[in-house]
N, C-alpha and C positions, 0 to 999 in steps of 0.2 A: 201298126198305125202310122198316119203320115208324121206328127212330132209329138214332141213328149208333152206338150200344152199350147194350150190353144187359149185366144180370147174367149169369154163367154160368148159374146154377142155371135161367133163363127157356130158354137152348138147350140144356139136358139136359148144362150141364157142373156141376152142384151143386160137385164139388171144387175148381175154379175162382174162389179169392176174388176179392172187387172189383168191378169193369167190365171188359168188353172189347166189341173191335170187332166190332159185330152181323154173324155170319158170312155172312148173306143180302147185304150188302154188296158182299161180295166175288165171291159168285155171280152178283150183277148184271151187274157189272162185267167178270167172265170172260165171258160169255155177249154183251156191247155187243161187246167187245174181239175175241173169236170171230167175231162179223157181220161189223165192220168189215175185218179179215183176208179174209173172203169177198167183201167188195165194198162190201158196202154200206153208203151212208153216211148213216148214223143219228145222228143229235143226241142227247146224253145231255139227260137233264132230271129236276128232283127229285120225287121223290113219297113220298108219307105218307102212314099208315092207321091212321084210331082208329075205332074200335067203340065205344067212352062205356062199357066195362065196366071200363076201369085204377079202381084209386081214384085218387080228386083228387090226391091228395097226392104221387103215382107219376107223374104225365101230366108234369109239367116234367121230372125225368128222361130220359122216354123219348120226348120230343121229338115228339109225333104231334102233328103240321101244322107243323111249324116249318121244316124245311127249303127252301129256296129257291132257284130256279132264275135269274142274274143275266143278263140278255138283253142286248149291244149292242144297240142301237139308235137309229136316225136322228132318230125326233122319240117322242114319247107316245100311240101308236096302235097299235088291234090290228093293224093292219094291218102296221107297223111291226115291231111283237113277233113277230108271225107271221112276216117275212121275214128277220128276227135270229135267229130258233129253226130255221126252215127250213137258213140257212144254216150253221150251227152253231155262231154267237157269243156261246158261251154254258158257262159255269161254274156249277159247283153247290156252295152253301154246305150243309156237310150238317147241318148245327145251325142253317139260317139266321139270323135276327137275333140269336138268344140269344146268340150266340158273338160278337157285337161287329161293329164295322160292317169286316171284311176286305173288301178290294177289290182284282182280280188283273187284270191285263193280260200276255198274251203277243203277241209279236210275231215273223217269222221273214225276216229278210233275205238275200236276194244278188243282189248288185249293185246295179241299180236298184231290185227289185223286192223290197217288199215284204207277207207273206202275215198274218192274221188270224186268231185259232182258227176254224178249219172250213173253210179256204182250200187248196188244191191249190197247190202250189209248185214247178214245173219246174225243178228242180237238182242236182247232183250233191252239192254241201254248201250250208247255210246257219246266219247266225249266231244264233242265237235269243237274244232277250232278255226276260224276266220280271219284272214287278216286283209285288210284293206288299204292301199297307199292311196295318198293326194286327194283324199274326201273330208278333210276337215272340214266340222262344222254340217254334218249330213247325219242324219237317224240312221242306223241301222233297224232294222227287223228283220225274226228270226220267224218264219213262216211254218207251222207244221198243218198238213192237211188243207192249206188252204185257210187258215186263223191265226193272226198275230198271236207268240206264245210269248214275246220279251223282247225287248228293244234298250238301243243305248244311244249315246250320242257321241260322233267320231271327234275322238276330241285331238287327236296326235298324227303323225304319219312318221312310220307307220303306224296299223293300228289295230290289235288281236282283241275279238271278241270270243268267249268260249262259253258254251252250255254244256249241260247232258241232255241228250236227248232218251227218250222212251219211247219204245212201241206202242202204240194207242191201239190196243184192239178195238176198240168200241166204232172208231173212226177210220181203219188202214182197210184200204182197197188189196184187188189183188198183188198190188206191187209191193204192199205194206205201209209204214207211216212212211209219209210224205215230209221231207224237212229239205226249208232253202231260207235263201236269202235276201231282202232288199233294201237298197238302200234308198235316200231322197233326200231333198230339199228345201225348200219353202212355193215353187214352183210344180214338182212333180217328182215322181219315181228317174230314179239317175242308173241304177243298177238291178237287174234281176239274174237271179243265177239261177242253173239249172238245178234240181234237186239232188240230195242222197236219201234211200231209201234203204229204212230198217224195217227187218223182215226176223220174225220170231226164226229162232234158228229148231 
């Protein structure tokens, strides 16, 4: 999407005071979420669209080019990035830097094994751990399948959120249960991360 909220009056909500969360957001989002339910497994990644027609004065607002895609990666190489993005190690800031320097890690354990956003997890449960810097004051949410399962409030920096997570037969596509993460604000979604996926072993 072009930024992470928009005035109403910009998506035909004129009675709509304020900001809100640019609805194309969430359309993006349904439609990744929908794939990955079908199988396939697709890395989310940020994108932005300016035209040079906003006025100047409007373009910091509406955030066009500033969101950013944060890639695990091994060393400073396309090559690198490209196998960080391929694999799905990878979170979207959706205000990128403007919104301060946030930095998310998830992790998803059982037993020995431990799995990485965009990693395939062979288990019936495991315990996920999250931590998130420089988000005070932001909701977390914990997403499985595409439905909020638990949420907190970032109250510290740093700042570890932990669940168990379970396999949802009723609900897991062919990749299995679906589980991520997001964060937000009073304005809009700030953080999405790419999923881990538990898969009946």
């Amino acid at each position: 999407t072009s930024a992470a909220f928009v005035k109403g009056s910009e998506v035909g909500l004129s009675q709509v005071p304020g900001t809100i969360e640019n609805p194309f957001l969430k359309t993006a989002i349904d439609y990744w979420e929908d794939r990955l339910k079908a199988g396939f497994k697709i890395t989310a990644v940020a994108g932005s669209d300016s035209k040079g027609l906003d006025p100047v004065a409007e373009r910091a607002r509406l955030g066009y080019g500033t969101s950013a895609t944060m890639v695990y990666a091994d060393n400073l190489s396309r090559e690198a990035l490209t196998r960080g993005i391929k694999a799905g190690r990878v979170y979207i800031k959706t205000r990128g830097n403007r919104a301060g320097s946030l930095l998310f890690d998830m992790t998803a354990t059982s037993g020995s094994t431990t799995a990485m956003m965009g990693d395939i997890l062979k288990a019936d449960s495991a315990t996920l751990t999250a931590t998130v810097t420089n988000a005070v004051g932001q909701r977390l949410t914990l997403v499985m399948n595409g439905a909020p399962m638990g949420f907190a409030a970032v109250l510290t920096t740093p700042f570890t959120y932990t669940a168990t997570l379970n396999h949802d037969a009723s609900g897991a596509g062919p990749l299995g249960t679906i589980w991520r993460i997001e964060l937000a604000d009073n304005d809009s979604r700030t953080m999405i991360s790419n999923p881990i996926f538990l898969q009946r072993p």
